[in-house]
Legacy VTK file of the C-alpha trace (Angstrom):
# vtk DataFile Version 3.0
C-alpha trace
ASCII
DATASET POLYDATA
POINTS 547 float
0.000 0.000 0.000
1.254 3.141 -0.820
0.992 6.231 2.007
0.524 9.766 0.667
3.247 12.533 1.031
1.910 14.102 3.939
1.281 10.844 6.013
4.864 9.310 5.196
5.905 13.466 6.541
3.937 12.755 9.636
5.689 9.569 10.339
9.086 10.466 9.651
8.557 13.642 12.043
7.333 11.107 14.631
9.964 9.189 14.243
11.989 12.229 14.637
11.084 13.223 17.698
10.664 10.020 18.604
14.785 9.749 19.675
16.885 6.935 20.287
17.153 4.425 23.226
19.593 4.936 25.222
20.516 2.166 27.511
23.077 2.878 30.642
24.448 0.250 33.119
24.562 0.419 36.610
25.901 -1.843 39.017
25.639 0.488 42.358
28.264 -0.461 45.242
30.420 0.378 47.560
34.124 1.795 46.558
37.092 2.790 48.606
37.964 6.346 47.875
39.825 9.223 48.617
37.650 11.977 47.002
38.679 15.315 49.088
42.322 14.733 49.756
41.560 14.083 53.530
41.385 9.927 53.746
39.999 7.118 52.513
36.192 6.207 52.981
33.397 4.084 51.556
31.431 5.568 49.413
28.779 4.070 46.885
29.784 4.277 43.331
28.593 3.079 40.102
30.559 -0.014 38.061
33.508 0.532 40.364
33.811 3.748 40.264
33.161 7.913 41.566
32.656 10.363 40.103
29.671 8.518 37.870
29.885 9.869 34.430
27.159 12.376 33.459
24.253 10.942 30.849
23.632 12.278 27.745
19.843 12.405 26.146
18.344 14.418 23.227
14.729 15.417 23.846
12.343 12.565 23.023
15.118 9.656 23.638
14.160 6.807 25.848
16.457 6.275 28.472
16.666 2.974 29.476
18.726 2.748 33.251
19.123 -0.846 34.684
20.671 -0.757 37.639
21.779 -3.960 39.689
22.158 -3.172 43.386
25.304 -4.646 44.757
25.031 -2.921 48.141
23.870 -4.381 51.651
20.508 -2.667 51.101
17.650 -1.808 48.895
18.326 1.447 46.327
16.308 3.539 44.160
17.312 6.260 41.484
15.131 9.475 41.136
15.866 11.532 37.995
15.638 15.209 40.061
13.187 17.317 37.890
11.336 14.807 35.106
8.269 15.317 35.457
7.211 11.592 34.567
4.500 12.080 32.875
2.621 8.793 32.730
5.137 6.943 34.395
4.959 8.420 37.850
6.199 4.612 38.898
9.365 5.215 36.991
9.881 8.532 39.451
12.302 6.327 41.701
11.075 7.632 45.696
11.741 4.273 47.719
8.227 3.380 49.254
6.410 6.217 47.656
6.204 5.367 44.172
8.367 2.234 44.553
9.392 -0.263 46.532
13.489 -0.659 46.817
15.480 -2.831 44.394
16.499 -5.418 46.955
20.329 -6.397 47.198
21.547 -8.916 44.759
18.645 -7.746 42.221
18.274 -5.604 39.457
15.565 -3.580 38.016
15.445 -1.088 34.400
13.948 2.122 34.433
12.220 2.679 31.152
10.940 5.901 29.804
10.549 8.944 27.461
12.511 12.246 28.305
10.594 15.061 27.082
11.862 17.716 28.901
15.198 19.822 27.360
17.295 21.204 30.365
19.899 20.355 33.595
18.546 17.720 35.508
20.582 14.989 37.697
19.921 10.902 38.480
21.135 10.263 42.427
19.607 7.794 44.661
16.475 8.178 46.528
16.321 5.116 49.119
18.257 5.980 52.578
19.855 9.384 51.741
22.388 7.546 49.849
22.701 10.458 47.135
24.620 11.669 49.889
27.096 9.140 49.760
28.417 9.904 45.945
25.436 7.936 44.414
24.726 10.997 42.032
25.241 12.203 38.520
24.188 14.913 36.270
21.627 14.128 33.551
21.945 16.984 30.390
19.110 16.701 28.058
19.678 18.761 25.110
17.300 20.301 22.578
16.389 18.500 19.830
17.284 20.904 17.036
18.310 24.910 17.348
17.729 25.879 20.936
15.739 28.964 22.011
18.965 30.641 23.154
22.138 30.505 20.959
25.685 29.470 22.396
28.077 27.786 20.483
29.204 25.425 23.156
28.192 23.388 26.036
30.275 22.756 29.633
29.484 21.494 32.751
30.185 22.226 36.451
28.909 19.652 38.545
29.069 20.555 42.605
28.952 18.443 45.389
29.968 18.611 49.125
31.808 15.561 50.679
31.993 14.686 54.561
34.528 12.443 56.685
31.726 11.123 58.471
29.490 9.046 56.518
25.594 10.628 56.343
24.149 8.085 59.034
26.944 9.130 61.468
25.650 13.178 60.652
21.815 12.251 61.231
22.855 10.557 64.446
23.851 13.657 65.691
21.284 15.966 64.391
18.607 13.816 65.678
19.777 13.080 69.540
18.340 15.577 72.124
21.293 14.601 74.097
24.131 16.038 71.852
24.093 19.654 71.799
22.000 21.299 69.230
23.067 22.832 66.516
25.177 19.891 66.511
28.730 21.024 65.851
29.352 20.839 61.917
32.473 19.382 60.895
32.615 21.670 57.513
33.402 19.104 54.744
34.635 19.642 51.325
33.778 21.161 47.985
34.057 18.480 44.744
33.940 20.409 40.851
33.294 17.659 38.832
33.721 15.307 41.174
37.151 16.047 42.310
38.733 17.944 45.377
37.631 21.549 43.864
41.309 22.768 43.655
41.945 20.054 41.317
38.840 20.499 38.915
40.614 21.065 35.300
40.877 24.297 33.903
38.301 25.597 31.260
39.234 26.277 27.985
37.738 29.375 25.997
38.298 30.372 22.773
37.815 33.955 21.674
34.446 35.540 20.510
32.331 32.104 21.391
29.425 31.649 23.345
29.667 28.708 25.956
26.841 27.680 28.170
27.671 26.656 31.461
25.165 23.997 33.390
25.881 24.536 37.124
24.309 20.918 39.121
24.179 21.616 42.682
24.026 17.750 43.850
25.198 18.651 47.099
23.176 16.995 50.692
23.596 20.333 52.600
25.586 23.386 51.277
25.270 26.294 49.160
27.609 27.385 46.184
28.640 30.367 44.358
29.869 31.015 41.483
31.437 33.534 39.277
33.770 34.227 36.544
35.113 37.963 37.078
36.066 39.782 34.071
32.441 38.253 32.365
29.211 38.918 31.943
26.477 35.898 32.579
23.237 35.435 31.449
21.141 33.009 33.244
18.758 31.403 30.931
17.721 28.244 32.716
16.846 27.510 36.105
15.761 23.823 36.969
15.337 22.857 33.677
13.162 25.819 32.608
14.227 28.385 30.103
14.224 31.861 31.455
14.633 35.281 29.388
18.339 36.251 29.454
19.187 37.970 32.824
22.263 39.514 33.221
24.013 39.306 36.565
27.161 38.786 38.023
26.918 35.273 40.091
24.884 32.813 40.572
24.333 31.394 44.130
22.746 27.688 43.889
20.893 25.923 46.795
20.637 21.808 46.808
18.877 20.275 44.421
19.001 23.596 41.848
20.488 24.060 39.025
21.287 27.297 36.124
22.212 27.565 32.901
24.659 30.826 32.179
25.657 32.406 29.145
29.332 33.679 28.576
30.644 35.038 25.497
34.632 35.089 25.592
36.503 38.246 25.014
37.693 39.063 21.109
41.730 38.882 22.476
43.425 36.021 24.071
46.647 37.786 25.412
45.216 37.211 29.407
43.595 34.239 30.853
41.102 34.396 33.983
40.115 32.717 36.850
36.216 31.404 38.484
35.725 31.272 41.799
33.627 28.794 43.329
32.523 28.972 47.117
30.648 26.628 49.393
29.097 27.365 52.143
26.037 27.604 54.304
24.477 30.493 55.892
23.822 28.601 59.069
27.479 27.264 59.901
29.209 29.932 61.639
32.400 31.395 59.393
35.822 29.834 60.092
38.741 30.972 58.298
39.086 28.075 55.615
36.509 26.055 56.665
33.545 27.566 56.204
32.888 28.668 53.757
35.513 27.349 51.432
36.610 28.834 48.409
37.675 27.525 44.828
39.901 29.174 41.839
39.562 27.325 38.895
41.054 28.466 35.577
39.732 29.912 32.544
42.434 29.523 29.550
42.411 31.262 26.544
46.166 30.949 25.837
48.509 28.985 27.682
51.236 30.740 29.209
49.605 34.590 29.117
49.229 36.145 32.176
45.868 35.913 34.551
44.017 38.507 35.776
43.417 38.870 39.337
40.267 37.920 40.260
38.257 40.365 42.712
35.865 39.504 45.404
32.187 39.783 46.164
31.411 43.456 47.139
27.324 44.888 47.838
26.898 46.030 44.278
27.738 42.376 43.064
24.201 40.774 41.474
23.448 37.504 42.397
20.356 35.567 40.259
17.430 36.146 41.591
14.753 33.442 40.727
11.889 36.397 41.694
13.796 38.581 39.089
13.854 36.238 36.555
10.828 35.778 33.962
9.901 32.446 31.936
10.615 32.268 28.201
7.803 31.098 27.197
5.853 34.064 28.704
3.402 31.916 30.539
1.545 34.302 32.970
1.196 33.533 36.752
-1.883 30.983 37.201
-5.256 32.136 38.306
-5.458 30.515 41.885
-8.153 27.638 42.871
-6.818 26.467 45.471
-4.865 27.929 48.322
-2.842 25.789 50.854
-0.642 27.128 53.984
2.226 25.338 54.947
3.927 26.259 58.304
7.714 24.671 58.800
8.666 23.780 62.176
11.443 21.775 64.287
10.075 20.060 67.654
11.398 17.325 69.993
9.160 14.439 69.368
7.410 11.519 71.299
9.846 9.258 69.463
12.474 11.319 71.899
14.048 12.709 68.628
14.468 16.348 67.120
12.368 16.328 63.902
11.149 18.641 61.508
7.526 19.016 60.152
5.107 21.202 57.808
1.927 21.737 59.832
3.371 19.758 62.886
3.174 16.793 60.945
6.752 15.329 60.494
6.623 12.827 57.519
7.783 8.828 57.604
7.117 5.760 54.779
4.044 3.973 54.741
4.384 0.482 54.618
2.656 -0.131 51.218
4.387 2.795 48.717
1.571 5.328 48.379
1.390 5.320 44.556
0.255 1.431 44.793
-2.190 2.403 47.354
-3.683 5.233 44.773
-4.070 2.550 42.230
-5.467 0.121 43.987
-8.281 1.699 46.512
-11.013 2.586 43.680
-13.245 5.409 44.644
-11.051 5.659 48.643
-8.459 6.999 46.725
-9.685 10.441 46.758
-9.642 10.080 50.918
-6.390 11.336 52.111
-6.600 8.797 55.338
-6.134 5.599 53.244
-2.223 7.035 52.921
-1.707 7.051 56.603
-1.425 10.386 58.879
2.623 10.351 58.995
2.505 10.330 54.746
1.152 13.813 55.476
-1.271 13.395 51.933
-3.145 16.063 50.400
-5.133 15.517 47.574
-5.709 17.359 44.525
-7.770 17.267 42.161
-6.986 16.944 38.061
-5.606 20.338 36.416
-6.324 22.429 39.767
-4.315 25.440 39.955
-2.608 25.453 43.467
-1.307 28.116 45.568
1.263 27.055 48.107
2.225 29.421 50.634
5.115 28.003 52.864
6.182 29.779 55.811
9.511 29.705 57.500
10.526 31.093 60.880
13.307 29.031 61.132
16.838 30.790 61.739
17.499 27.924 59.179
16.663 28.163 55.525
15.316 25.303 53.400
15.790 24.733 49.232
12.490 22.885 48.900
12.134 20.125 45.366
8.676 19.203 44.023
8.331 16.118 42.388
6.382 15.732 38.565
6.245 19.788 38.267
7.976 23.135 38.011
6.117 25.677 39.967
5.810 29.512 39.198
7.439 31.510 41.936
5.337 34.648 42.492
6.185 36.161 46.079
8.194 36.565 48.829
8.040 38.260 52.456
8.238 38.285 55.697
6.662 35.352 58.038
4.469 37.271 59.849
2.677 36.428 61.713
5.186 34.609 63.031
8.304 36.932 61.847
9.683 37.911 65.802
8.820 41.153 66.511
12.875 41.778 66.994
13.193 41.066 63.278
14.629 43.379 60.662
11.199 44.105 58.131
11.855 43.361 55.122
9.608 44.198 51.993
7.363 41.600 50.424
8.163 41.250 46.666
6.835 40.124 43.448
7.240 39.024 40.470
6.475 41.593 37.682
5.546 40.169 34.374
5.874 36.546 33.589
7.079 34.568 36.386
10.105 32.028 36.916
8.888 28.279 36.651
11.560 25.769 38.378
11.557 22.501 40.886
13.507 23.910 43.945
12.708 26.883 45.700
14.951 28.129 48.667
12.835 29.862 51.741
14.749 31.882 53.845
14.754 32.290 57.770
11.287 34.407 58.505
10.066 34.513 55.130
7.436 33.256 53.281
7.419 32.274 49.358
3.985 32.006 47.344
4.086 28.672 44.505
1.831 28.276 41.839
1.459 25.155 39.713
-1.474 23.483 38.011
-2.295 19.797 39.265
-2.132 18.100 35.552
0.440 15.025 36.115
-1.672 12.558 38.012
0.255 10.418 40.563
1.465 10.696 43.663
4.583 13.058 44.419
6.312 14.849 46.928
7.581 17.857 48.062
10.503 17.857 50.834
13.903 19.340 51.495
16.968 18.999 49.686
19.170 19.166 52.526
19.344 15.507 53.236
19.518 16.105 56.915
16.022 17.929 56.859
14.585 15.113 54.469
15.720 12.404 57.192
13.725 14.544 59.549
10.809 14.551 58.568
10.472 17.832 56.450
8.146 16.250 54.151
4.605 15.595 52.269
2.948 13.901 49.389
0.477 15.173 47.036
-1.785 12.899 45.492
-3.047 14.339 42.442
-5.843 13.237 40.634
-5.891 9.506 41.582
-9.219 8.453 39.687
-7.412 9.700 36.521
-4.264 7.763 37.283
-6.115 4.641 38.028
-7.485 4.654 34.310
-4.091 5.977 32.417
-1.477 3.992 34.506
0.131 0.435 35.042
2.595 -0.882 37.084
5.030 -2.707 35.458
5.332 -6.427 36.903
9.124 -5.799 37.350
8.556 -3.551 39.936
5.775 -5.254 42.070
7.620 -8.247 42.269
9.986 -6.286 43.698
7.780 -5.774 46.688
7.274 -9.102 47.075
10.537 -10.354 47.488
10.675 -8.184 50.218
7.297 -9.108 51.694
6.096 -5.580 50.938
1.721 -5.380 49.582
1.127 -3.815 46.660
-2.371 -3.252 47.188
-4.676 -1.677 50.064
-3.824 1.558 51.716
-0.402 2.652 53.946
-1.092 -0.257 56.388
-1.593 -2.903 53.339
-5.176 -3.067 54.973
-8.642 -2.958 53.442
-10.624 0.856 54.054
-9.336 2.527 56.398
-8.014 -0.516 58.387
-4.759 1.093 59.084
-3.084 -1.398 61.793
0.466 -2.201 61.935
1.149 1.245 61.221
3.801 2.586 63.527
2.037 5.318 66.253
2.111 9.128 65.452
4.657 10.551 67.198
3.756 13.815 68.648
5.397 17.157 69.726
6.995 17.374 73.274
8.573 20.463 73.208
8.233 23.359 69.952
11.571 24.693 68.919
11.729 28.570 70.717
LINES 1 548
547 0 1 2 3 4 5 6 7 8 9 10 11 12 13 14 15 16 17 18 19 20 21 22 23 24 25 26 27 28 29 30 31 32 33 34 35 36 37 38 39 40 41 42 43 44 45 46 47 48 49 50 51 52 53 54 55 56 57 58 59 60 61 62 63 64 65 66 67 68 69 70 71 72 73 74 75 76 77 78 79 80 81 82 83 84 85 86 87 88 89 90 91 92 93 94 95 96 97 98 99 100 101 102 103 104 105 106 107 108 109 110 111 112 113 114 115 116 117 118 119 120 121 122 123 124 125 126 127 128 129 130 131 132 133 134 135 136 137 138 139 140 141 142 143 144 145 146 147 148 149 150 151 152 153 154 155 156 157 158 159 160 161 162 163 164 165 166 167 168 169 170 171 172 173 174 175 176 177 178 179 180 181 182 183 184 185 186 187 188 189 190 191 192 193 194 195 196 197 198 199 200 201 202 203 204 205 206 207 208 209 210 211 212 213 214 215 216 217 218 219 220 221 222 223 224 225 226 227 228 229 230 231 232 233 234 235 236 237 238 239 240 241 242 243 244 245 246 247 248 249 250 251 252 253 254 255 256 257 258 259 260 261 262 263 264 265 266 267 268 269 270 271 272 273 274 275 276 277 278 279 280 281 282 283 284 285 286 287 288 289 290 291 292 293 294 295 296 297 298 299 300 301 302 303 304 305 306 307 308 309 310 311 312 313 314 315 316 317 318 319 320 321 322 323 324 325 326 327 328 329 330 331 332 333 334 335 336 337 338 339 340 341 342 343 344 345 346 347 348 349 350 351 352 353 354 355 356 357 358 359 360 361 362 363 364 365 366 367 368 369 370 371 372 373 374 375 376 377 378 379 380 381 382 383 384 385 386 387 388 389 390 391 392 393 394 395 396 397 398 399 400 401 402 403 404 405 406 407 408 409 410 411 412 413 414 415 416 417 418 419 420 421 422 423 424 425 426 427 428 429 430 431 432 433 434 435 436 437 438 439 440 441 442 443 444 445 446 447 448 449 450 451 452 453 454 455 456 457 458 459 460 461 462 463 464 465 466 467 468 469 470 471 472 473 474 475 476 477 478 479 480 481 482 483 484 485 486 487 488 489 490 491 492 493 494 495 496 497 498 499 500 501 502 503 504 505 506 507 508 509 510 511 512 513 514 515 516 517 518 519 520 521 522 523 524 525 526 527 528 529 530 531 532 533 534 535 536 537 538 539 540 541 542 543 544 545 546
């Protein structure tokens, strides 16, 4: 049979944008390795090795990720801003949307990328992203771009402790050990190395290089700049942004930028980047905290560098509330508004936790996505997930308004899962700002705003969200500092369940999973029928508020 012009045009742009497969191989394990210059330690690698090499995708490739776990305990890779659209079981939470791969088994994720932008894979099972089980993930247009450079680089950063993450938890949790626990300041890694050793970049005159900045650090902050440059940022979190010029960018866990530098016409001087780590909450010690990196910019070996200045009050630092999406999407008209208070208390459970509402988040002990498909018309009823899940339901293509409070001294970069959310104010806490507190001015967003996945909220402030409920499953919204995650600063959203019942399947792969760990797969958080919810662990309750 012969197919008309414009039908065999139709399929061959299909299979266009259609992509490749592209199959990577994981076996996840332990390695011995000196990563910061200060001493051996385990860490968990991939095939043998850290840092794991970056992956590579073209929008509309299938990435196909099987992963055998070779550690002492179950593992689970998260791809940190896909949205997952109709594979929220592919979204890799441990016991949210999945149960673990078990030791000694293995397990593929399968599924479209459709999204252009800086992402990063790292595990999502027992915090064990922050033991070196993490890796950018660069998708890149498929065609011309919407902004023009002529080349790409990246600058992955991570932070890297002595102590392994369960020895740090230990001591952030006890009542008994003083509190703030005394930090011991750990290192900065560029690319995976000790960030003195990072290689130099190398420019050539008059061209455009984009450079993707990955914060995949579990607690602190980075900087950067390139003095003697102007920047553009024109992503944030996988979301183009209209050019902004500024002169650093200053990236909380979890978030990640795209800048544009064009190089200068001459190459008779070379220049340097500086790098710094550090968190606003660890008090300064000279060459501990924070910690600062030169790396080198060459545009001719041998010719002289310029001397690179340091951050002064005029110096302007991205913004995301200054920034405006490219695709000129206004801010959302509002159905729904929710109010999220963050808090730190001393538990029933004789631990110091962390909580939205007062509720501090744990597992359920059937993953809430399986619960969602399998409860019929109780899906909608936010008990079936069990109280410490901390649900909330939405319903299909609501627009929600988050406001999240913090009167923390502490600040938190909070990730959503299956969405980028429209940042559209900020302000003061009140009414629970101290009444000792410098005011500060609540500010908007003029014109379009910012869309991206993690959103820092400082100490006394308060940040509007905005995002429209149209990715059924079940996803949630926590901390990227790992510490606060372990805490309990955590919820899930269950959006639209009766849709996802009818548009989604769980592979068999993945439920046998479960069972090989004596995990259900069907019933709500208890594995129960209703609201049967017995053999859930008791709700521990607040003892003492943080003052």
């Amino acid at each position: 049979m012969w197919l008309s012009v414009s039908v065999l045009l139709s399929l061959l742009r299909a299979f266009a944008v259609a992509g490749k497969r592209v199959a990577v191989n994981w076996d996840v394990g332990y390695v011995d390795i000196d990563r910061d210059g200060y001493g051996i330690r385990w860490a968990i690698g991939v095939n043998g090795v850290l840092p794991i090499p970056p992956v590579m995708l073209t929008v509309g490739d299938t990435l196909v990720l099987t992963v055998h776990n070779s550690l002492n305990q179950t593992t689970a890779i998260h791809a940190h801003g896909l949205f997952q659209k109709g594979t929220n079981y592919m979204d890799g939470a441990a016991m949210v949307t999945q149960c673990g791969i078990p030791p000694g088994d293995q397990f593929t994720y399968e599924y479209v990328v459709g999204q252009a932008g800086t992402f990063w894979l790292h595990g999502h099972d027992r915090h064990q992203n922050a033991e070196g089980l993490r890796t950018p993930l660069v998708v890149y247009d498929r065609g011309k771009p919407p902004v023009k450079y002529d080349e790409d680089m990246l600058l992955s950063l991570e932070d890297w402790y002595t102590e392994t993450f369960a020895e740090r938890e230990r001591v952030t949790l006890d009542p008994s050990l003083p509190f703030p626990p005394p930090h011991r300041e750990g290192f900065g890694l560029i690319n995976g190395v000790n960030g003195n050793l990072t290689k130099p970049m190398h420019f050539r005159s008059g061209r455009t290089y984009r450079l993707r900045l990955v914060n995949m650090s579990s607690t602190r902050w980075f900087q950067f700049s390139l003095p003697g440059h102007v920047l553009h940022v024109v992503e944030a979190d996988g979301q183009y942004t209209e050019p902004l010029e500024v002169d650093g960018v200053d990236i909380a866990p979890g978030q990640r930028y795209s800048v544009l530098v064009t190089a200068h016409s001459t190459s008779s001087l070379n220049y340097r980047y500086n790098v710094t780590m550090y968190a606003s909450f660890i008090p300064d010690e000279p060459g501990l905290s924070p910690r600062i990196f030169i790396g080198d910019v060459i545009y001719k070996q041998g010719a002289p560098f310029v001397q690179t200045g340091s951050y002064n009050d005029s110096f302007r630092w991205a913004r995301d509330i200054n920034l405006h999406a490219l695709d000129k999407e206004p801010a959302l008209p509002v159905d729904r508004s929710l109010e999220l208070v963050i808090g730190r208390s001393l538990y029933s459970t004789g631990q110091n936790l962390d909580h939205f509402n007062n509720i501090t988040f744990s597992y359920p002990l059937t993953p809430a996505l399986y619960s969602a498909l399998s409860m019929g018309d109780m899906a909608t009823d936010k008990r079936v997930y069990g109280p410490q899940a901390h649900p909330i339901v939405l319903k299909h293509n609501e627009v929600i308004e988050l406001v999240i409070h913090n009167p923390e001294v502490v600040l938190h970069p909070l990730h959503l899962h299956g969405h980028a959310f429209q940042i559209t104010e900020y302000g003061p806490t009140s009414p629970f700002i101290p009444s000792n507190a410098t005011a500060v001015p609540v500010v908007k967003n003029s014109g379009v705003p910012a869309k991206r996945d993690t959103v820092v909220i400082l100490p006394s402030h308060y940040v509007k969200l905005r995002f429209r409920a149209d990715n059924p499953g079940v996803w949630m919204l926590h901390c990227h500092m790992d510490i606060h995650f372990a805490m309990g600063l955590a919820l899930t959203f269950i959006e639209a369940p009766d849709v996802l019942q009818r548009t989604q399947n769980v592979p068999v792969g993945m439920l046998e999973m479960c069972a090989k760990q004596g995990i259900k797969t069907t019933g709500n958080a208890a594995g129960n029928h209703g609201l049967d919810l017995t053999g859930l662990p008791p709700v521990p309750t607040i003892v003492t508020h943080e003052d």
